[in-house]
C-alpha positions in Angstrom: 22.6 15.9 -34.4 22.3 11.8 -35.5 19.8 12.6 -37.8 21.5 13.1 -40.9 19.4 12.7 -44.6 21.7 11.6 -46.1 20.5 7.8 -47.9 18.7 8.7 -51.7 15.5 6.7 -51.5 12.8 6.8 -54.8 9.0 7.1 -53.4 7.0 5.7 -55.8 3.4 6.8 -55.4 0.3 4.7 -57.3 -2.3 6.7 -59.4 -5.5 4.8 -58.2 -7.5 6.6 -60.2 -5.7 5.2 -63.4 -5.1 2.0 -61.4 -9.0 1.0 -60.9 -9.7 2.1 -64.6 -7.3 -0.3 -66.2 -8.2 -2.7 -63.5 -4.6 -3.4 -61.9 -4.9 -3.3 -58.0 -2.3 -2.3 -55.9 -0.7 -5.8 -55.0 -0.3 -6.2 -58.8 2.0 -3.0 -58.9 3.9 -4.3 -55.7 4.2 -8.0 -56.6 6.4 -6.6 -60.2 8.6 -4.1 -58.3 9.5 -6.9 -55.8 9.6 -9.3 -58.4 12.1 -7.1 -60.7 13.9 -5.5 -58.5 14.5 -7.5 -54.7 15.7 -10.8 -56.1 12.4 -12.4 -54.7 13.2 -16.4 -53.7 10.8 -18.5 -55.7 12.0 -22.6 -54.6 15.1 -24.1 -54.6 17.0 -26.5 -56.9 19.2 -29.5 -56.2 22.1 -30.2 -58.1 25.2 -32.1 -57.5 24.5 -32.6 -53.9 24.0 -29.2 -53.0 20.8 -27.0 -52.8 20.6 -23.8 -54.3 18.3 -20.9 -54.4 16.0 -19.9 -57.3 15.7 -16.3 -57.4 14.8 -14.3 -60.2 15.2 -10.7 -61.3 15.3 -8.3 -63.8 19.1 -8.6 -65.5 21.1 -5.8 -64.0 21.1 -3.8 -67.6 17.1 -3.3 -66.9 17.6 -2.1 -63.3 20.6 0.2 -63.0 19.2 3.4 -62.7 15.9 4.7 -61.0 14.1 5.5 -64.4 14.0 1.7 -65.0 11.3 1.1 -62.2 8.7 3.2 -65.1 10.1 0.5 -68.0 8.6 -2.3 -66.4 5.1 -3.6 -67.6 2.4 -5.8 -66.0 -0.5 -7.1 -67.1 -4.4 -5.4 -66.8 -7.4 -7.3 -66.5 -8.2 -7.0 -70.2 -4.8 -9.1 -71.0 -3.0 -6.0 -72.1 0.8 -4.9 -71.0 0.7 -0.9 -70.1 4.3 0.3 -68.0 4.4 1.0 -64.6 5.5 4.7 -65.7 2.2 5.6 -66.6 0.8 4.2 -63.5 3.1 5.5 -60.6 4.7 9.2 -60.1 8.4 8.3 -58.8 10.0 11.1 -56.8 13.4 11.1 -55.3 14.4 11.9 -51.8 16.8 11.6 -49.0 15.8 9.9 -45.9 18.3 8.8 -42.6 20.1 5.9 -42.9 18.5 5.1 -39.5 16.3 5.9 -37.1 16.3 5.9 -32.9 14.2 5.7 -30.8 13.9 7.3 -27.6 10.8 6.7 -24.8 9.1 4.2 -27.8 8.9 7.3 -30.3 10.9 8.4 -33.6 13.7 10.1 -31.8 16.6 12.6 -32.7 19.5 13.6 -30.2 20.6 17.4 -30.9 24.0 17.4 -28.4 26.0 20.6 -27.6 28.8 22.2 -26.1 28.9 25.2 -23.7 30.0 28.2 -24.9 33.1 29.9 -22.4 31.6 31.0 -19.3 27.8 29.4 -19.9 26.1 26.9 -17.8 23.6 24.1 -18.3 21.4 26.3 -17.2 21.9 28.4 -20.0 22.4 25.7 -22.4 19.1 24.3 -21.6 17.0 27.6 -21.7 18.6 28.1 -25.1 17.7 25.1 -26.6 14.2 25.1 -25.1 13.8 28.5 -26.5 14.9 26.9 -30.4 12.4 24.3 -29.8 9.4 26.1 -28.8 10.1 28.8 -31.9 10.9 25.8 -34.5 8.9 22.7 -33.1 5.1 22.8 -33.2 2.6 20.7 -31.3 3.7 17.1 -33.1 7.0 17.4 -31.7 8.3 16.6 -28.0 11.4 17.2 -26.7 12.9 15.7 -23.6 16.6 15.9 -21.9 19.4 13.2 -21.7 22.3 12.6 -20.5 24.2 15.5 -18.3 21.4 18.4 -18.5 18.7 15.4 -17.6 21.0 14.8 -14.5 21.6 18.4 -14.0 17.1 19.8 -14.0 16.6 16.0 -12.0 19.2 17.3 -9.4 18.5 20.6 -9.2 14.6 19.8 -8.6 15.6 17.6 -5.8 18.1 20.1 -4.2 15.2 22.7 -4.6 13.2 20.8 -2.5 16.3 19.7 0.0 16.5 23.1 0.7 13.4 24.2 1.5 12.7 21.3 3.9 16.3 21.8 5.3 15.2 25.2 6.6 11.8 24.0 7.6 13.2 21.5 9.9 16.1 23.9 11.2 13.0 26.6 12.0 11.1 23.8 13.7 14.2 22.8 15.7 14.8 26.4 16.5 11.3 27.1 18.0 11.4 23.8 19.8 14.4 24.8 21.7 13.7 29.0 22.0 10.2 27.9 22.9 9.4 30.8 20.7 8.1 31.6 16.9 9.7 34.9 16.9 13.6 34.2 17.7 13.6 31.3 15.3 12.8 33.8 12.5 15.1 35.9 13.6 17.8 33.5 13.5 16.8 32.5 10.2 17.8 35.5 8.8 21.2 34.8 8.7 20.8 32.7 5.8 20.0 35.0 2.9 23.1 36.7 4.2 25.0 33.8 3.8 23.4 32.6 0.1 24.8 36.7 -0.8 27.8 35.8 0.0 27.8 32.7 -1.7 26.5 34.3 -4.8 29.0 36.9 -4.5 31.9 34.3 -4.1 30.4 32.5 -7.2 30.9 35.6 -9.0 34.2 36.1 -8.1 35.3 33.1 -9.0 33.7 32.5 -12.2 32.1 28.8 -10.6 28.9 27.8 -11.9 25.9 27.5 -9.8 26.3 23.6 -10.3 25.3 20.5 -8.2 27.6 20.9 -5.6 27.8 24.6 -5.1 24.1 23.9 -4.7 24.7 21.0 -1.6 27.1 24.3 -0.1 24.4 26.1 -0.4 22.4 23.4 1.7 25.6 22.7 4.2 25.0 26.9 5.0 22.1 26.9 6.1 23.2 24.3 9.3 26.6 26.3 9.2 25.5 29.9 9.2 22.5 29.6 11.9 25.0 29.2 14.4 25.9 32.5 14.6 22.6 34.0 15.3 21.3 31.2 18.0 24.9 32.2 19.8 23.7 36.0 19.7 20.1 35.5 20.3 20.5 33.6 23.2 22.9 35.4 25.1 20.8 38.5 24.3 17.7 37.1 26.0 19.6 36.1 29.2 21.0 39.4 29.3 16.7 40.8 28.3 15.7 38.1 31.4 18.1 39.6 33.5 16.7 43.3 33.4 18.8 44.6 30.3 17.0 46.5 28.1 17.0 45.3 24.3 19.0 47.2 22.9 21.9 46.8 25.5 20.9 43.0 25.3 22.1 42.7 21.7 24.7 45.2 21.9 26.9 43.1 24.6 25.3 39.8 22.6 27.2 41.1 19.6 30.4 42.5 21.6 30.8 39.5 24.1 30.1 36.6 21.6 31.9 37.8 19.0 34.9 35.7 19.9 33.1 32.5 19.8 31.4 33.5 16.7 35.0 34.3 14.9 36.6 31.3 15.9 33.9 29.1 15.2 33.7 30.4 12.1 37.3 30.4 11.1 37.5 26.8 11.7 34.5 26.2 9.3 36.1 28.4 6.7 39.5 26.7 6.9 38.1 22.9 6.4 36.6 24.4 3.6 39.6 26.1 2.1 41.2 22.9 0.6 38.2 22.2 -1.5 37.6 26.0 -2.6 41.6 26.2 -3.4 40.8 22.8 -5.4 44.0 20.9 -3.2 44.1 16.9 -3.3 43.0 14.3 -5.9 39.6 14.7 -7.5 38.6 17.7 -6.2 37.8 20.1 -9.4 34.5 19.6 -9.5 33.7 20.0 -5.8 35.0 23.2 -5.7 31.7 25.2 -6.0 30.9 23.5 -2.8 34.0 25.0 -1.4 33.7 28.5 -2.5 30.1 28.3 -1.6 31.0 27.6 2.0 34.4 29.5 2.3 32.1 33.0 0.8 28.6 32.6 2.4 30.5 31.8 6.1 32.7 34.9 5.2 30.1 37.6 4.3 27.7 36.1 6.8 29.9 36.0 9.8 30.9 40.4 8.7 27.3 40.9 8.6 25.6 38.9 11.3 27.1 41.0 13.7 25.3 43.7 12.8 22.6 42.6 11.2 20.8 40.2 13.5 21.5 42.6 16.6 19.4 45.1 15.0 16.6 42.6 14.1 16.9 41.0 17.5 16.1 44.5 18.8 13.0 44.9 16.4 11.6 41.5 16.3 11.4 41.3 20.4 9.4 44.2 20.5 6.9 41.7 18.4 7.4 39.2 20.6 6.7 41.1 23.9 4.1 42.9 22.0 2.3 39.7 21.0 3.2 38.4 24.8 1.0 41.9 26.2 -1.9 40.9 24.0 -2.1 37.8 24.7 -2.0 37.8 28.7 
């Protein structure tokens, strides 16, 4: 934390009760401290050529030590000399040497370092959690640095994501002609994010700002699968096959494609996941994303979306019946 108490500082507070009945105001009190104790300019004097200041000041014997400030004495309005002492209450203290500022208020900056296998994540919930118990309503707290770049990102990302499937499912229906296929398809992708929490896991990566953009890259990566299963299986539906021997030869005949596509997506991804070539470290949790969600996705999309093709078409020829 930068701030540290750590300057001694005398607060001298004024009586004004005592003040107003001896009839010394506060700029009276003020005017002596300075006077005695800043080194208050009062002109300047010419001598030999050269100008000097004229300041004046208590010698330094009279104000070495904090008790002096009481000694001093000034004048009331009845002409009489009383000492500050018995007009002020001095109390000593410890204030920061400086103060920052941060968004035009009195700031503090409370850094920290991640514990072994914590994220910012964490880090940030934790320290939210100290303020809220410690802090009360005077107090705001806001994020620098890393973990301000880290809930900026990870809003925007949020909100990538959710448009990137919006626009994939719009895309889908356009070309399917169909509400009910898209949605089908679709459901390869909490396969894939398993897998890519799974691989996470494994791994020990965090879920940082690029195993978040994998997480995105999936969604485009994984949905090829099912449009390569649902399509063939409504040719094979068009053609007189029933639906459940539609997706059962979708899922035997395109399995080839399927794998080799696949492969080829997992091995460009390897390199970054295995963390090979020159700056690469911190990309890896894109890597791993990718390499584990195309993994476990591919395994289960063979048997997963055959078995929902096979539900969800009875809902779409259902929904066909009611409508003609």
């Amino acid at each position: 934390m930068n701030l540290k108490f750590t300057k001694p500082e005398i607060n001298v507070q004024v009586d004004r009760a005592k003040a107003r009945a001896l009839g010394v105001n506060l700029a009276d009190i003020a005017s002596v401290i300075q006077s005695g104790f800043s080194g208050q300019r009062y002109g300047y004097i010419v001598r030999d050529g050269k100008q000097y200041q004229v300041i004046g000041e208590l010698e330094r014997s009279a104000r070495a030590t904090p008790d002096d400030v009481g000694q001093v004495q000034l004048r009331t309005a009845s002409g009489g000399l009383v000492p500050l002492v018995d007009l002020v209450t001095m109390r000593e203290r410890s204030v920061p040497p400086q103060l920052y500022r941060y968004n035009r208020s009195v700031s503090a900056t409370i850094s920290a370092g991640l514990a072994p296998g914590a994220t910012i994540a964490d880090g940030i919930k934790a320290m939210q959690e100290v303020a809220s118990s410690t802090l009360d309503e005077r107090f705001s707290t806001a994020l620098t640095g890393a973990s301000r770049d880290y809930a900026e990102s990870s809003s925007s990302l949020l909100f990538a994501f959710i448009l990137a499937l919006a626009l994939v499912y719009l895309i889908l229906a356009a070309q399917f002609e169909s509400w009910i296929d898209p949605l089908t398809i679709m459901l390869t992708v909490p396969l894939a994010l398993s897998g890519a929490v799974i691989s996470l896991w494994v791994t020990g990566d965090t879920l940082n700002i690029f195993s978040q953009i994998g997480c995105i890259v999936l969604i485009g990566l994984v949905t090829k699968n099912g449009i390569l299963i649902v399509e063939f299986a409504n040719q094979r539906f068009e053609q007189g096959a029933d639906r459940f021997q539609a997706a059962l030869e979708a899922a035997s005949l395109r399995f080839r494609p399927i794998l080799m596509t696949s492969l080829a997506t997992i091995l460009g991804a390897l390199p970054i996941a295995l963390s090979l070539g020159a700056a690469s470290e911190s990309r890896v949790g894109m890597g791993v994303v990718v390499v584990g969600g195309m993994t476990i996705s591919t395994l289960l999309t063979l048997y997963v979306i055959p078995s929902l093709y096979v539900v969800m078409s009875r809902l779409k020829k259902s929904k066909a019946v009611s409508h003609a």
